[in-house]
ZAKOLSE-280339 format. One line per 2 residues: number of its first residue (from 1); their letters; for each residue x, y, z of N, C-alpha, C. Coordinates in Angstrom, 3 decimals. Atoms other than C-alpha are relative to their C-alpha. Example, Ala and Ser with C-alpha at 12.3 -4.5 7.8 and 13.67 -1.06 7.14 Angstrom:
residues 2
1 = AS = 0.890,-1.190,0.000,12.300,-4.500,7.800,0.900,1.200,0.000 ~ -0.820,-1.190,-0.060,13.670,-1.060,7.140,-0.770,1.090,0.730 $
This chain:
residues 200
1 = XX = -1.027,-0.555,-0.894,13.247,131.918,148.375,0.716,-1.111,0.762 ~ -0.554,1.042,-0.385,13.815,128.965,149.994,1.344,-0.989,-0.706 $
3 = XX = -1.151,0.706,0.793,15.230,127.130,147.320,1.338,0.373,-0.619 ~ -1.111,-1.389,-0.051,17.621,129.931,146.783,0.528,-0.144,0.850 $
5 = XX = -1.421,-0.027,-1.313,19.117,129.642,150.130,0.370,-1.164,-0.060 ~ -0.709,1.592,-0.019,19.484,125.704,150.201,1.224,-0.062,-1.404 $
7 = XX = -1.187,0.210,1.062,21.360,126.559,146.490,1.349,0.424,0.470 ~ -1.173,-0.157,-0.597,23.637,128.561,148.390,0.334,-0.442,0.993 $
9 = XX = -0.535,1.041,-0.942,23.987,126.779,151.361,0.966,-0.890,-0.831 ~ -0.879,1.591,0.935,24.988,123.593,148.769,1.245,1.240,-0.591 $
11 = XX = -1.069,-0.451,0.672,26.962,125.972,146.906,1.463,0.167,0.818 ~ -0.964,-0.009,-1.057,29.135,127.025,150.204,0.791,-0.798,0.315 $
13 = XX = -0.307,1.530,-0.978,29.220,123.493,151.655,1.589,-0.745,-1.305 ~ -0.544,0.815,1.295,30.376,122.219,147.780,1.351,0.014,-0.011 $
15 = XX = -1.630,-0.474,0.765,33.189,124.640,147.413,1.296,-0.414,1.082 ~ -1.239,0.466,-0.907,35.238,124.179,150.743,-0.030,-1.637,-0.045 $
17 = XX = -0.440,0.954,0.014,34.487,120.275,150.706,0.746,-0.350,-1.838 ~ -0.822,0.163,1.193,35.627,120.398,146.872,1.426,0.080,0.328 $
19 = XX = -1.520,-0.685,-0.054,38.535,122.278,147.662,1.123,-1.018,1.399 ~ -1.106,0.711,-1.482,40.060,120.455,151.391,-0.071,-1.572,-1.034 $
21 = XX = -0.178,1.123,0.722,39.238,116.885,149.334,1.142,-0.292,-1.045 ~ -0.644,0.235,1.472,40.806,117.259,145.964,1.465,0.719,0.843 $
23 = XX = -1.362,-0.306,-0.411,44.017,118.720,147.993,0.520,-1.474,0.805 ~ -0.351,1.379,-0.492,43.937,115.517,150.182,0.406,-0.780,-0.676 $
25 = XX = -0.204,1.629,1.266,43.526,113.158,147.588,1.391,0.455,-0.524 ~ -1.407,-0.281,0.747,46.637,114.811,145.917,1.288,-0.399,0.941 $
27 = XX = -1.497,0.345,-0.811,49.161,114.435,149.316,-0.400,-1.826,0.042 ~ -0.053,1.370,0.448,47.898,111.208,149.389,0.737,-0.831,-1.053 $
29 = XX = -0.286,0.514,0.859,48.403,109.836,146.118,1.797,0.563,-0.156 ~ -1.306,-0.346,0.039,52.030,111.808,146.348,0.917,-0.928,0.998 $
31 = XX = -0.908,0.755,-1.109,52.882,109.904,149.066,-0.417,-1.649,-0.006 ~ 0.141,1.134,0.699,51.665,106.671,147.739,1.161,-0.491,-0.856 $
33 = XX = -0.857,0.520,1.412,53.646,107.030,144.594,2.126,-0.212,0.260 ~ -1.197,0.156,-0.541,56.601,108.048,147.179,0.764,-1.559,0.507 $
35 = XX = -0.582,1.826,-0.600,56.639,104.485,148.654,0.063,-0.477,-1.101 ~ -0.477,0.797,0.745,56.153,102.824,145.803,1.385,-0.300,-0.948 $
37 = XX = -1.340,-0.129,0.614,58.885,104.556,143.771,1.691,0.053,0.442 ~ -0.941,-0.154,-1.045,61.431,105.104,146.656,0.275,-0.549,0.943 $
39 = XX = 0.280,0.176,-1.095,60.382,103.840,149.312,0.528,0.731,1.293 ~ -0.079,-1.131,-0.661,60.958,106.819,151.423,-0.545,0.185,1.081 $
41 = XX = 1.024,-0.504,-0.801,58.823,106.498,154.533,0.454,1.656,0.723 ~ 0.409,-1.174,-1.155,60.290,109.950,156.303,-0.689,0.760,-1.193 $
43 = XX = 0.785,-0.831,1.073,59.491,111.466,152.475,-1.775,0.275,0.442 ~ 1.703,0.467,-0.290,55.733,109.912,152.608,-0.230,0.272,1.150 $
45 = XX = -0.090,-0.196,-1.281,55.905,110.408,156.140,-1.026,1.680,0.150 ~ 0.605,-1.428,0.048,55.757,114.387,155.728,-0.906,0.378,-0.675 $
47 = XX = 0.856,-0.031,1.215,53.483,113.900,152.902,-1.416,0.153,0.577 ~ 0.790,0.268,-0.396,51.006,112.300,154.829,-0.395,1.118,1.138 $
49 = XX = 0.288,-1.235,-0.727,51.179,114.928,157.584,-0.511,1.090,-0.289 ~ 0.299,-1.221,0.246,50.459,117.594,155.590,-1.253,-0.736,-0.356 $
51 = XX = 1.916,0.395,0.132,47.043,115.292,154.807,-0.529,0.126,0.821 ~ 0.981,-0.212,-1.551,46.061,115.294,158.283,0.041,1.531,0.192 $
53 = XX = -0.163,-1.814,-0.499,46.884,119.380,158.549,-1.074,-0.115,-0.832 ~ 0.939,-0.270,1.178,44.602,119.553,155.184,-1.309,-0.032,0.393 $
55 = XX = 1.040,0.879,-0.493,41.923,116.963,156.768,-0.577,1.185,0.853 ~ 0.276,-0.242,-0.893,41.863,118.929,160.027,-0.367,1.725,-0.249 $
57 = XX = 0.555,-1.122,0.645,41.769,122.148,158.025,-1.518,0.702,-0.948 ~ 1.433,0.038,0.906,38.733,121.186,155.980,-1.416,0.051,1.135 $
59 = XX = 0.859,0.154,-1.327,36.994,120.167,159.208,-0.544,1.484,0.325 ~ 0.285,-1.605,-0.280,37.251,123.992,160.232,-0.319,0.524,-0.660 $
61 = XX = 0.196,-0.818,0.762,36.831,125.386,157.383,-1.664,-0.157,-0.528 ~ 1.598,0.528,0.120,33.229,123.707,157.114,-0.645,0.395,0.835 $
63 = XX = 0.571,-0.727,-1.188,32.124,124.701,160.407,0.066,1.642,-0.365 ~ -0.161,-1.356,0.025,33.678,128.001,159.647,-1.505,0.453,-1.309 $
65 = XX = 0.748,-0.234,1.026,31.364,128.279,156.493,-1.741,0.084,0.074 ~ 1.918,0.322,0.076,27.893,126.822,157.723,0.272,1.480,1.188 $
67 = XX = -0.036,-0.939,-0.799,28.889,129.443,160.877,-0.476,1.463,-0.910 ~ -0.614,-1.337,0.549,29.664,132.164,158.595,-1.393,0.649,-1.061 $
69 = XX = 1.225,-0.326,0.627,26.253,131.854,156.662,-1.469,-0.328,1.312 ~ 1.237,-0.763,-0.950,23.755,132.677,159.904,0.007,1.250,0.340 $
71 = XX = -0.305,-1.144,-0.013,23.313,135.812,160.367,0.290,0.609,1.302 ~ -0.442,-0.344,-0.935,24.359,135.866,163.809,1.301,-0.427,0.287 $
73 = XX = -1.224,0.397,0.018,27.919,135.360,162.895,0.788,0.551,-0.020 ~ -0.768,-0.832,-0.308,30.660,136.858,164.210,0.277,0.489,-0.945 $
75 = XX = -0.329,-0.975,0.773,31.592,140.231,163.138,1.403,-0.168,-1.217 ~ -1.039,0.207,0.907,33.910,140.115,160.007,1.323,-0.161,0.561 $
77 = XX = -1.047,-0.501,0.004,36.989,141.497,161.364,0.296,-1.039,0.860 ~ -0.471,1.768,-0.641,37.021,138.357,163.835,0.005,-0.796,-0.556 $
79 = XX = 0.011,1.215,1.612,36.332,136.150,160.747,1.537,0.069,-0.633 ~ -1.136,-0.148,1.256,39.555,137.731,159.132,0.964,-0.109,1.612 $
81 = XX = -0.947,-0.032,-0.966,41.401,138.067,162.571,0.212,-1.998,0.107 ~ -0.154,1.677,-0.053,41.161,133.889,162.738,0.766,-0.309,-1.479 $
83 = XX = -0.610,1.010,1.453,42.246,133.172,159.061,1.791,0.745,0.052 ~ -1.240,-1.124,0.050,45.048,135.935,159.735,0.860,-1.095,1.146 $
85 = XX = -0.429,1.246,-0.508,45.776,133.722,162.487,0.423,-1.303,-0.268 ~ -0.288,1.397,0.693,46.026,130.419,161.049,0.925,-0.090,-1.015 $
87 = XX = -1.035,0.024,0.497,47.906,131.674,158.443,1.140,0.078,0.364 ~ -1.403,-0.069,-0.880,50.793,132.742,160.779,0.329,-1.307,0.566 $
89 = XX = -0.574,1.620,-0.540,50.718,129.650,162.256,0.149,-1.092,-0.610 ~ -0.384,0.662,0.532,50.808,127.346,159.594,0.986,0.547,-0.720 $
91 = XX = -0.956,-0.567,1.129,53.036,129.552,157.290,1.400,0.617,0.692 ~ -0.792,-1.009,-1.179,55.205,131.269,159.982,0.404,1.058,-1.008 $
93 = XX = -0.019,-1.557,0.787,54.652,134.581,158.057,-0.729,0.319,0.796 ~ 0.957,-0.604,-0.424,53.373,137.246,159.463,-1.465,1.176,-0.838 $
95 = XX = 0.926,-0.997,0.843,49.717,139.213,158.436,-0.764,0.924,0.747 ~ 0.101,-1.491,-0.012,48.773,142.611,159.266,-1.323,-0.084,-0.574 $
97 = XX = 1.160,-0.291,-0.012,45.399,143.074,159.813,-0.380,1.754,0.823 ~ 0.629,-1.608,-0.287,43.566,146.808,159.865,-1.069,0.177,-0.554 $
99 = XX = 1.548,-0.403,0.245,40.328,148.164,160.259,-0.418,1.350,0.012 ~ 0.094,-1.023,0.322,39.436,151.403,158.853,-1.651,0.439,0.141 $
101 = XX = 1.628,-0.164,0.121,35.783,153.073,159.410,-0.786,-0.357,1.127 ~ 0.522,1.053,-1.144,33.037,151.889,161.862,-0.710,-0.925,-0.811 $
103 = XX = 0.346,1.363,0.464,32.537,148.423,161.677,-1.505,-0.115,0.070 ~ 1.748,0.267,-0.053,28.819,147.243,161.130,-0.671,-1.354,-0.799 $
105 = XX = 0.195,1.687,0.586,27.038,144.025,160.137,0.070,0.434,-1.561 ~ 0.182,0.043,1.382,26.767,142.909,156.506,-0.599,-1.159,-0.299 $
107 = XX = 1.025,1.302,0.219,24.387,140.750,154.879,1.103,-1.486,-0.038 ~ -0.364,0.775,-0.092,25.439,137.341,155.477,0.817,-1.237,-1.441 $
109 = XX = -1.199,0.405,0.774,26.322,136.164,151.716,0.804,0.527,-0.250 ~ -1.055,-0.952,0.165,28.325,139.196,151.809,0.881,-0.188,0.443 $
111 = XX = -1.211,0.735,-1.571,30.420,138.044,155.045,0.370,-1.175,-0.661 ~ -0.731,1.319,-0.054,30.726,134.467,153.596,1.223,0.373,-1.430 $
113 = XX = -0.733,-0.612,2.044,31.914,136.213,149.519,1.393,0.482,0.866 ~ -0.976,-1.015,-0.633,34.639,138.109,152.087,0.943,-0.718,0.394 $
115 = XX = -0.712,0.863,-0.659,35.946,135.695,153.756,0.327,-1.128,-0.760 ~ -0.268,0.705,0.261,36.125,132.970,151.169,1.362,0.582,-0.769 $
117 = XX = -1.455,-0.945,0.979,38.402,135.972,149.131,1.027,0.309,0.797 ~ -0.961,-0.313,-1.378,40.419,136.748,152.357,1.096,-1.919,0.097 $
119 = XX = -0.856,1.574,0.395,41.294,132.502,152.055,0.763,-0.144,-0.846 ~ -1.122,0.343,1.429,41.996,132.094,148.321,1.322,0.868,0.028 $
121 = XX = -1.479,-1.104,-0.212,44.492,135.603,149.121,0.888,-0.537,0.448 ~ -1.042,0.276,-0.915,46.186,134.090,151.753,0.907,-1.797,-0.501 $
123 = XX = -1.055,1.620,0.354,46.842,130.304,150.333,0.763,0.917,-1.587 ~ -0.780,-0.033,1.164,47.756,132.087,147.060,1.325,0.603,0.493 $
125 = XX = -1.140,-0.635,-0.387,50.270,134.226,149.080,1.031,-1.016,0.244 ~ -0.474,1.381,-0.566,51.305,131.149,150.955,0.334,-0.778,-1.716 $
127 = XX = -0.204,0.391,1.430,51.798,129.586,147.070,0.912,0.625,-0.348 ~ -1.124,-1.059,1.002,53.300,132.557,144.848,1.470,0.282,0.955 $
129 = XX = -0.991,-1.017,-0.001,55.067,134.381,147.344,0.139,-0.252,1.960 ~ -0.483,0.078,-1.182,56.327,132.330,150.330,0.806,0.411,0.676 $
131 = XX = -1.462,-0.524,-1.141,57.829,133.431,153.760,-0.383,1.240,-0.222 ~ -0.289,-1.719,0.304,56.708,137.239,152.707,-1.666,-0.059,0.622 $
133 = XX = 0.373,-0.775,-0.848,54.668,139.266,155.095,-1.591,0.510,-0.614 ~ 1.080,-0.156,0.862,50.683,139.628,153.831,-0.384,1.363,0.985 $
135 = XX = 0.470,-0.775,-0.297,48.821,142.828,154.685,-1.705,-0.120,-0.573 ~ 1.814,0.453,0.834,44.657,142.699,154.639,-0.739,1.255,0.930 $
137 = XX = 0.507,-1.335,-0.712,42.477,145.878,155.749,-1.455,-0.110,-0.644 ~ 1.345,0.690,0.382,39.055,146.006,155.817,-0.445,1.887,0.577 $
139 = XX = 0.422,-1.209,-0.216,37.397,149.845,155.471,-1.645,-0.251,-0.707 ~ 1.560,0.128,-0.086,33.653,150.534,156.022,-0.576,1.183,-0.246 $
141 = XX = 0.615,-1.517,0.317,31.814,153.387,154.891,-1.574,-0.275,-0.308 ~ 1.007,0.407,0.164,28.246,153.573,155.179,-0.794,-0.933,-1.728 $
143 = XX = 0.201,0.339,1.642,27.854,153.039,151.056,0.608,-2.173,-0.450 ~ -1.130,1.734,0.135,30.567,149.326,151.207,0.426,-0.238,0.724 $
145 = XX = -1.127,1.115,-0.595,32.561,147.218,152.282,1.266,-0.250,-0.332 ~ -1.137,0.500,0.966,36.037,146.971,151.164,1.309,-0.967,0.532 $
147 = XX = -1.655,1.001,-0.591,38.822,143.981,152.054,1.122,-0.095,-1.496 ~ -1.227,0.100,1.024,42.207,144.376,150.386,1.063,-0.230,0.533 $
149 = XX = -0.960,0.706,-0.265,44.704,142.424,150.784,1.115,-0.002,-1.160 ~ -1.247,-0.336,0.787,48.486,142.533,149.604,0.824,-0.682,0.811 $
151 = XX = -0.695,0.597,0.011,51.322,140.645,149.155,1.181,0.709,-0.822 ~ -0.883,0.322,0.623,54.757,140.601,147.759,0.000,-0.848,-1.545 $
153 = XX = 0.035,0.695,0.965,54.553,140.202,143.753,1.025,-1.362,-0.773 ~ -0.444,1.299,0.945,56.113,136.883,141.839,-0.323,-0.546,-0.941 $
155 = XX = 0.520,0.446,1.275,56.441,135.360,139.045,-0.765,0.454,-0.833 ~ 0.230,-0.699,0.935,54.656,135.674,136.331,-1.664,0.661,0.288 $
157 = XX = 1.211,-0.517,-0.318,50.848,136.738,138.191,-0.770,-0.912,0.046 ~ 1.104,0.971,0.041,49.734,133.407,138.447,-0.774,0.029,1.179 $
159 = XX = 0.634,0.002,-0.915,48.204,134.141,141.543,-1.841,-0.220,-0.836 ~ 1.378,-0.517,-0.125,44.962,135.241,139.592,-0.662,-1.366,-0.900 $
161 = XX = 0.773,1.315,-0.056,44.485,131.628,138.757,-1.091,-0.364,0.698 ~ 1.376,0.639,-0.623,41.490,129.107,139.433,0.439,-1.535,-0.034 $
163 = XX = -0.528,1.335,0.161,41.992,125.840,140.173,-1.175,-1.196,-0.410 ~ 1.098,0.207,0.349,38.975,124.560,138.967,-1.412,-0.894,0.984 $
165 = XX = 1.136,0.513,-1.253,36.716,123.723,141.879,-0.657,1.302,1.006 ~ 0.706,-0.804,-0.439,35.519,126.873,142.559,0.428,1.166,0.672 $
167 = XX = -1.348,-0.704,-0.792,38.410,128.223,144.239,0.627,1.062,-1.231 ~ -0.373,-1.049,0.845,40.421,130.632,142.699,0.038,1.526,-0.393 $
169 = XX = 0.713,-0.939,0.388,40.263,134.243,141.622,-1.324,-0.027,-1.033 ~ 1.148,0.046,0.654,38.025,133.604,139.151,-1.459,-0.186,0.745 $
171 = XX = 1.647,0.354,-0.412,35.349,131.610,140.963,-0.028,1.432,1.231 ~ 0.558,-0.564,-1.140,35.739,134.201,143.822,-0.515,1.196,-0.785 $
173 = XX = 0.720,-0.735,0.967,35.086,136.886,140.763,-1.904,-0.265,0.357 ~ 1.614,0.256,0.427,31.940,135.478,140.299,-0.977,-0.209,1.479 $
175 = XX = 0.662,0.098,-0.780,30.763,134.861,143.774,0.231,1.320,0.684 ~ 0.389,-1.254,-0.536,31.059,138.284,144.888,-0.811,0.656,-1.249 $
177 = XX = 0.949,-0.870,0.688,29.224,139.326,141.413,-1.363,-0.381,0.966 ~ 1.226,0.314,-0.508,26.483,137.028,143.225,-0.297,0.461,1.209 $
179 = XX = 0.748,-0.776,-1.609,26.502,138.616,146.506,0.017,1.850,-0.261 ~ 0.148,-1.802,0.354,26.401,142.327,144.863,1.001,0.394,-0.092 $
181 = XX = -1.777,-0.615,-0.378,30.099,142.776,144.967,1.016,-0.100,-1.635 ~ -1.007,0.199,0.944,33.206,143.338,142.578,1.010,-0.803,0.659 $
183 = XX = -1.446,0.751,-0.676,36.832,141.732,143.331,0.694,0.282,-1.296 ~ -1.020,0.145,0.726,39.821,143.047,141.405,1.297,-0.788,0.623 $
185 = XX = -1.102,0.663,-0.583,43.282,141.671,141.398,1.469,0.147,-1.069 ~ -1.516,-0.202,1.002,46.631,142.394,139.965,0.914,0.617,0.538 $
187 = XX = -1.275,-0.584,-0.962,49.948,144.039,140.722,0.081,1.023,0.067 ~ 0.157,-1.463,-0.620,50.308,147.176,142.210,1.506,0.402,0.448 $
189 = XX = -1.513,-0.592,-0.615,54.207,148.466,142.304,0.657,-1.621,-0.250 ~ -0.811,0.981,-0.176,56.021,145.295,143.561,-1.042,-0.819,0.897 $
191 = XX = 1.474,0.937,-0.783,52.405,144.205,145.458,-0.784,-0.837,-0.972 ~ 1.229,1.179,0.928,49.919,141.545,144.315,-1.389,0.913,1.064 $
193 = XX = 1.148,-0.442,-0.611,46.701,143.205,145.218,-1.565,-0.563,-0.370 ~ 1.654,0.511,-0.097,43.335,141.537,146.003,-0.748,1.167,0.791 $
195 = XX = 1.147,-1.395,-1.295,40.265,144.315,146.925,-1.041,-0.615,-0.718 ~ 1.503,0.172,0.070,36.710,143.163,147.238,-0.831,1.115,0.563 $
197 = XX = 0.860,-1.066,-0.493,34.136,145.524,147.271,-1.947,-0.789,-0.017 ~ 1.116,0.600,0.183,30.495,144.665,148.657,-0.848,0.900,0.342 $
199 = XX = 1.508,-0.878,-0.377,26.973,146.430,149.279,-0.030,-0.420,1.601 ~ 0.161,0.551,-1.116,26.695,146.384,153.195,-1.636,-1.170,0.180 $
């Protein structure tokens, strides 16, 4: 049992420092290749800024994660009320958060599977289908758990990409199979719809 939780612990820790890194390293090296080829400093300039937003994003998002796996960790809907937050403020979009049901704990890899799918939603929104208005609702019924989140559809559905570090719809597929849960995703009308469903 033990060694089971330290896998997921590592597994947690892996995926957000995978994910804030390999985005760094990329404004970096963009803004490297800017000087060299241009020499552009306000280009590289903004480049680099968005490394320190990234940096300072990973920071939180690590805390947020080891937080998010004790089981005395704030109730979901404050978990999603902060990322709902952050997104408005880095994206200046707004997201529409609602809570349906009475709220009640949930096992703790359940809360972290919720919240890592509530992330990948919101950067993919922030991606596909910038500047447009996200909606995320979270209904409780003694039996589940359900967060579904919606966007404004684009393009051709690449949202339900993976970027191969764990991130992605896919990997989040698979880490809610591991916490007892489903996660569909596809378009709905003129919506992109993400719904996770978990065992309380």
């Amino acid at each position: 049992a033990a060694l089971e939780e330290r896998s997921r612990i590592a597994r947690e820790i892996h995926d957000v420092l995978a994910h804030s890194l390999s985005a760094l390293g990329i404004q970096i090296e963009a803004a490297r290749s800017v000087l060299a080829d241009t020499g552009d400093a306000a280009v590289a300039g903004g480049l680099l800024e968005h490394a320190s937003h990234l940096a300072d994003d990973g920071l939180t998002e690590t805390r947020q994660a080891i937080h998010a796996l004790r089981a005395d960790a704030p109730p979901l809907p404050d978990s999603l009320a902060s990322l709902a937050g952050n997104h408005e403020q880095h994206y200046q979009c707004p997201v529409a958060l609602s809570v349906t049901g009475q709220a009640h704990p949930i096992r703790p890899e359940a809360n972290v599977a919720l919240i890592r799918v509530a992330r990948e939603a919101l950067t993919n929104a922030a991606r596909h289908a910038p500047g447009t208005a996200v909606t995320m609702d979270i209904d409780y019924t003694p039996r589940q758990v359900t967060l579904t989140i919606s966007n404004p559809a684009f393009g051709d559905g690449a949202e339900s990409g993976a970027d191969g570090s764990g991130y992605g719809l896919a990997g989040m597929r698979e880490r809610l199979r591991l916490a007892g849960g489903t996660l569909t995703a596809g378009r709905g009308g003129d919506q992109w719809i993400v719904r996770a469903q978990v065992l309380p």
